[in-house]
Each structure stands twice: as structure tokens, then as C-alpha cells.
C-alpha positions in Angstrom: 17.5 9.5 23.3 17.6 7.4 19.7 14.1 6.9 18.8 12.8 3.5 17.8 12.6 1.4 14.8 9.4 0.8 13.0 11.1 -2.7 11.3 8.5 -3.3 8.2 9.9 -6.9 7.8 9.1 -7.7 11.4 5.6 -6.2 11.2 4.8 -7.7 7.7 6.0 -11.4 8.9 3.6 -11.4 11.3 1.0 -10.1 9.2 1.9 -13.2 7.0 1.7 -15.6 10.1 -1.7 -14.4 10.3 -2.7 -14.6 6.1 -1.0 -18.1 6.6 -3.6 -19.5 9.1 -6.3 -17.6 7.8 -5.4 -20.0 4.2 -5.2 -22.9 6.0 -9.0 -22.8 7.5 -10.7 -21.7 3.7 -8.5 -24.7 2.2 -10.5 -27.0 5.1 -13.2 -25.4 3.6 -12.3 -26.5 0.2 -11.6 -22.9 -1.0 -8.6 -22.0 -2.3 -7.6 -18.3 -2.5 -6.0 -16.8 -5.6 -4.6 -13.5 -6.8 -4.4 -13.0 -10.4 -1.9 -10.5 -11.6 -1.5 -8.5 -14.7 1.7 -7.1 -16.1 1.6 -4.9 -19.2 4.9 -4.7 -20.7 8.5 -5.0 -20.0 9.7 -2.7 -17.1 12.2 -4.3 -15.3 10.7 -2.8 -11.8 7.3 -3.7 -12.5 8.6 -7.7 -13.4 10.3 -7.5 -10.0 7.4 -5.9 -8.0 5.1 -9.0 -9.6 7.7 -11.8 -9.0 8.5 -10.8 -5.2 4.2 -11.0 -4.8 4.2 -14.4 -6.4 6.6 -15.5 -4.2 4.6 -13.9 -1.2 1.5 -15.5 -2.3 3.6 -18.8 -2.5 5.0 -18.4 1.2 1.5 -18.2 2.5 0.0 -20.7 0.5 -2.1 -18.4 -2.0 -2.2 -19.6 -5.9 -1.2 -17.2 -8.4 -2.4 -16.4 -12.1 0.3 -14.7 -13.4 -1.1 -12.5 -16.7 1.5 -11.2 -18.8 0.8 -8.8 -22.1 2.8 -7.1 -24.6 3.7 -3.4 -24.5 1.4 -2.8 -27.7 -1.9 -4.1 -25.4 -4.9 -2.2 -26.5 -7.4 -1.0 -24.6 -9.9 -3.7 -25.7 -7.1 -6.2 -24.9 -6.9 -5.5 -21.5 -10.2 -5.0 -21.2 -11.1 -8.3 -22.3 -8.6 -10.1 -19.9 -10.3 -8.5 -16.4 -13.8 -9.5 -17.6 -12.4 -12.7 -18.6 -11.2 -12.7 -14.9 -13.9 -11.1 -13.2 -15.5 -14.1 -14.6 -13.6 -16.5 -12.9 -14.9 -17.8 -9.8 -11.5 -19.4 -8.8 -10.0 -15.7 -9.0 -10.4 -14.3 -5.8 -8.4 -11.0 -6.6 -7.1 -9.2 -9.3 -3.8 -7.1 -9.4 -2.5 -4.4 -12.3 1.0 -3.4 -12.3 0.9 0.3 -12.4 2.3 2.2 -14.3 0.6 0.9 -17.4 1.7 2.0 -20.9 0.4 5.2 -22.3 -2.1 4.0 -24.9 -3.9 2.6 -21.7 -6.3 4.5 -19.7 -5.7 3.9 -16.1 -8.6 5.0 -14.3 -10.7 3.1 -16.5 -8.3 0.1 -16.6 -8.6 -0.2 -12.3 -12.6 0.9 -12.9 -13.2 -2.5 -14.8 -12.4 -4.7 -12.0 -14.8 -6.3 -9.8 -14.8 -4.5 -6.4 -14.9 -7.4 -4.3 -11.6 -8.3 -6.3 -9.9 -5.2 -6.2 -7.4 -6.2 -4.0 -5.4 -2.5 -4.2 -8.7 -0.7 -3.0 -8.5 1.9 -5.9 -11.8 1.6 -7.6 -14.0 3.7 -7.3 -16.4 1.9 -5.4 -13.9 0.9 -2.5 -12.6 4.7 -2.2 -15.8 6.1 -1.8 -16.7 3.2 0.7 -13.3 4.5 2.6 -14.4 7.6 2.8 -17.6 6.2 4.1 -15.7 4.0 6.9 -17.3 0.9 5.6 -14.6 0.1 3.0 -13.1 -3.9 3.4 -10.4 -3.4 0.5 -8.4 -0.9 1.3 -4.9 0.6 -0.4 -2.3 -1.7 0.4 0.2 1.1 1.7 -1.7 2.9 3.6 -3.3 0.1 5.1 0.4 -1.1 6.2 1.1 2.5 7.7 -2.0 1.7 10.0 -0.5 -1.9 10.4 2.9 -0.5 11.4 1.4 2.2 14.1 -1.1 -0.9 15.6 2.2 -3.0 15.8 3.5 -0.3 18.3 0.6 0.6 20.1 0.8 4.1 18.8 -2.4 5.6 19.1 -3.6 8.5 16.9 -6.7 9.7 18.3 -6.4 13.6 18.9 -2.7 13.5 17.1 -1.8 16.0 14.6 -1.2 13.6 11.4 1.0 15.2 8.6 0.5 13.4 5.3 3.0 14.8 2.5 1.4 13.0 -0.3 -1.8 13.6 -2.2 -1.8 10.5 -4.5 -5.0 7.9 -4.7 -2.6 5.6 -3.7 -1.2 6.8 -0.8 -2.3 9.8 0.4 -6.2 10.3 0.3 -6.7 7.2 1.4 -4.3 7.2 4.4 -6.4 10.7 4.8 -9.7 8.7 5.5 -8.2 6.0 7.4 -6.6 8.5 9.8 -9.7 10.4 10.2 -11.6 7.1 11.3 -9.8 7.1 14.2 -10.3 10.4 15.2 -7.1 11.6 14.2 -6.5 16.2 13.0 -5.3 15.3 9.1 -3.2 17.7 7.3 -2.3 17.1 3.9 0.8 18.7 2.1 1.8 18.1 -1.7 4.0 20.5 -3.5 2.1 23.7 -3.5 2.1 23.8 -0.1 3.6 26.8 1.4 5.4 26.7 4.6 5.9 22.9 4.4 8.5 23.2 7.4 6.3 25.0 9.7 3.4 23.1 8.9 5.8 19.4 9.6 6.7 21.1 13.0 3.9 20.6 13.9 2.9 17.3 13.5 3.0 14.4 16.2 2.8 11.8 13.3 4.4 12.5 9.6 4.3 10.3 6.3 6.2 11.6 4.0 5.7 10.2 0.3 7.5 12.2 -1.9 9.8 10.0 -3.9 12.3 12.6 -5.1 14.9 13.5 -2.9 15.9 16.0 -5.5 13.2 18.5 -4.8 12.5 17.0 -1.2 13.9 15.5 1.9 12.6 15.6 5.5 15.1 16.5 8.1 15.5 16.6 11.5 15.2 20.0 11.9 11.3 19.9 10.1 10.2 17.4 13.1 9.5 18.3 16.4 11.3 15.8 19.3 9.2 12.8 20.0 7.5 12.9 16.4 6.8 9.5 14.7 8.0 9.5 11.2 6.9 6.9 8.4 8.6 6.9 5.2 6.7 6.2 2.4 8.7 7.1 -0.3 11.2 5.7 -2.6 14.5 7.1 -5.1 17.3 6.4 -6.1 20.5 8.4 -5.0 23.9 7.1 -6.4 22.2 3.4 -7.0 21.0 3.3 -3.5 17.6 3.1 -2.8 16.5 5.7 -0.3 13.3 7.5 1.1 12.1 10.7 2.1 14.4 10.8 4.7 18.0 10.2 6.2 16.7 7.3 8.8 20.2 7.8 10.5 19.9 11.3 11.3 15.8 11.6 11.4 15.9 8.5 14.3 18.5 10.5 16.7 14.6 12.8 17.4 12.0 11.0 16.5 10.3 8.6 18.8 9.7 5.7 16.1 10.8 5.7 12.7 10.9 3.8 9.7 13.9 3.4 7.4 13.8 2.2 3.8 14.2 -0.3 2.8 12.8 -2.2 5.2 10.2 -0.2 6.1 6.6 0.3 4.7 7.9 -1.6 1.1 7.1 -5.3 3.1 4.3 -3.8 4.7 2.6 -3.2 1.3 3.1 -6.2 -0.3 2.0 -8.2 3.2 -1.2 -6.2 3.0 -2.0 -7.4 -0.5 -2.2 -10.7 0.6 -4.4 -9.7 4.0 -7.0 -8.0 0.8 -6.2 -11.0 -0.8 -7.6 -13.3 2.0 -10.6 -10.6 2.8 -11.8 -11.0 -1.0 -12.0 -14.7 -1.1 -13.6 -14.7 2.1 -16.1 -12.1 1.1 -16.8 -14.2 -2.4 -17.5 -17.2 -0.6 -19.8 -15.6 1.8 -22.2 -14.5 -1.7 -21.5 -17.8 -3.1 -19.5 -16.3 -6.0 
């Protein structure tokens, strides 16, 4: 029996629906939420990735800042522009663009912002709160993962979770959402032995590898009923594809995910859901 589609578009429209009404009361209230993002250079992905959230934000009624800085940007530079934010109390979240330029330091980059606007749940402050179940921001993709599985009712309590992905962005923090609800967490990265045996056994996968090169899931790594996510994304032959042939992987699986179309809208819905939770939260302190 052909498994069934996880359809990210569907799911993150009616996360929007929901960001969308949840505008329209803190405008009553004379608020009006806005996501400030910063671009650092002049990678053509990175230009796309911040023009399809401005036009997200737009859809749903959220005002954008849109911060744009040369490839040369300087530590201090940067630095300056998130206090300057920080500082703003009409800036209800802020946003880098990873990757950033090499001269920049990352971790200290993401560190600078404002927890209550950290609207990718990557500082320091918000993972450690995730890992203390008392996090509000939390990583946009993973969050949409959990989005995705609520959609479809599929619990995960006592399920065997497979996480092939060790990243901040993805994988620790799907880790600690996964193990608030009771789920048995495995995580796999690439010095993992046995990587088959070890997906066999799993009743939910997400697989975030990105490089189809060195990695692909197949069908013959799942065990029949298994829900797959794929995370990941790579080019092959100027198509974007994932972790996985969705084609082939579906024809065992009991719900998968395809990409595109998959956990990609689910991200990008989920920034404006943190979005929404951050202005909420400032206007609770008054901020």
C-alpha cells in the first residue's frame, strides 16, 4: 500500500491562517509585529531565502526591516547593526542569513541577539531553555517537523526516532523536542557505523544530510510502515532533491515527505509563528 503524503505547503498554509489571525488581534491592540532581517553579502541563495520571507511576512500581515551589508562587513559592523536593533522596540525579531562571510564569527554573531528576538532559536539562551523544555523560540525546522507530525496525528511517544543530522540547526534541537514527548532518540551523523541497521530500526526517520553524493536513504534502510521526513536539500543535475527518492521511499513508508514541498514551507511558516510569539512575549514586559 503507497504510503501518504506529508504535503509541507498544505501544513505551512494553515500554520499561516493561524499567524494571520494571531496579527490581526495585536494590530487591535495597536501592536504591530516586525521581523528585521540581515543579509551579509551577495549569495544568490541567501537573497532568495530573504525575499521569499519578506514576502511571507507580507502575506500574513507582518512588517519587514530588510538589513542589507556588504561582503567586506566587519565584525564591529555587524555588531553594531543587532544592538542598534536589539534597541528597537518596533523590532520584534531579528533574522541572520546564515552562512555569513568568513571574517564573521557566527556563534558570536547569533550570541548578540536579544533572546526574546531570536526568532531562529539558536542562541544560546533559547537552546539551553530547549533542553530544559521551557524554550518559546524554537529552531524553525525542527519546529516544522513537529508541525508536520501534529498535522497528521502521528504520535511519537514510545517511537523509536532516527535523526540523521547532528547540526544546531536541525538535529540537537529536533533531539530535545522529540524527547519532550517521550519519544527513544537516536542520533546518526557520519561516523556512525552501521547507519542501515541502525535506520531499520526506526518507526520515525529525519534524514538531513544534504549530499546525495555520500548519502541517500532508500527503501531498503526503512522498515514497512516507517514515517520518513526529509530534511535535506542538493542539487542533482539542476534539480533540487533530498535525502531521499520520495517516489520510491513512499511505495513503504506510511507518510512521507517529498522535497520540495516538504519541510522547506514548513520552515519558513514557522519563522513567522516565532515571529508572532516574540512580539507577543515583548509586549507582555512592556518592551
Amino acid at each position: 500500500m503507497v504510503g501518504t503524503k506529508i504535503d509541507g505547503k498544505i501544513i505551512a498554509q494553515s500554520v499561516k491562517d493561524r499567524v494571520k489571525g494571531a496579527v490581526e488581534q495585536l494590530k487591535s491592540q495597536g501592536i504591530t509585529p516586525c521581523l528585521a532581517t540581515v543579509l551579509v553579502g551577495d549569495n544568490p541563495a541567501s537573497a532568495s531565502y530573504v525575499k521569499f520571507k519578506h514576502r511571507d511576512c507580507e502575506e500574513v500581515g507582518i512588517t519587514t526591516k530588510d538589513k542589507r551589508l556588504p561582503q567586506t562587513t566587519t565584525q564591529k559592523e555587524i555588531d553594531e547593526l543587532i544592538d542598534n536593533l536589539n534597541a528597537d522596540p518596533k523590532v520584534h525579531g531579528i533574522l541572520i542569513q546564515l552562512p555569513l562571510p568568513k571574517q564573521l564569527d557566527e556563534f558570536a554573531t547569533i550570541t548578540r541577539i536579544l533572546p526574546i528576538k531570536d526568532v531562529d532559536g539558536l542562541t544560546p539562551h533559547n537552546s539551553g531553555l530547549l533542553a530544559m523544555q521551557k524554550a518559546a523560540l524554537v529552531a524553525c525546522t525542527p519546529s516544522g517537523v513537529m508541525e508536520m507530525l501534529d498535522f497528521h496525528g502521528i504520535g511519537v511517544e514510545g517511537k523509536t526516532v532516527i535523526i540523521i543530522n547532528r547540526s544546531n540547526l536541525v538535529g540537537k534541537p529536533l533531539y530535545h523536542l522529540m524527547l519532550a514527548r517521550n519519544a527513544t532518540v537516536i542520533t546518526c551523523h557520519s561516523r556512525t557505523k552501521n547507519i542501515k541497521e541502525m535506520c531499520q530500526i526506526g518507526d520515525i526517520i529525519v534524514s538531513a544530510v544534504g549530499n546525495r553524493e555520500r548519502f541517500e536513504l532508500t527503501p531498503d534502510m526503512i522498515k514497512e510502515g516507517a514515517v520518513v521526513i526529509d530534511v535535506a536539500t542538493s542539487q542533482v543535475d539542476g534539480k533540487l532533491v533530498g535525502d531521499t527518492d520520495y517516489d520510491k521511499i513512499i511505495q513503504k513508508a506510511s507518510f512521507a515527505s517529498p522535497v520540495p514541498g516538504g519541510v522547506g514551507p514548513m520552515t519558513r511558516a514557522m519563522l513567522l509563528k516565532n515571529t508572532i510569539t516574540a512580539c507577543s512575549l515583548a509586549s507582555q514586559i512592556g518592551r
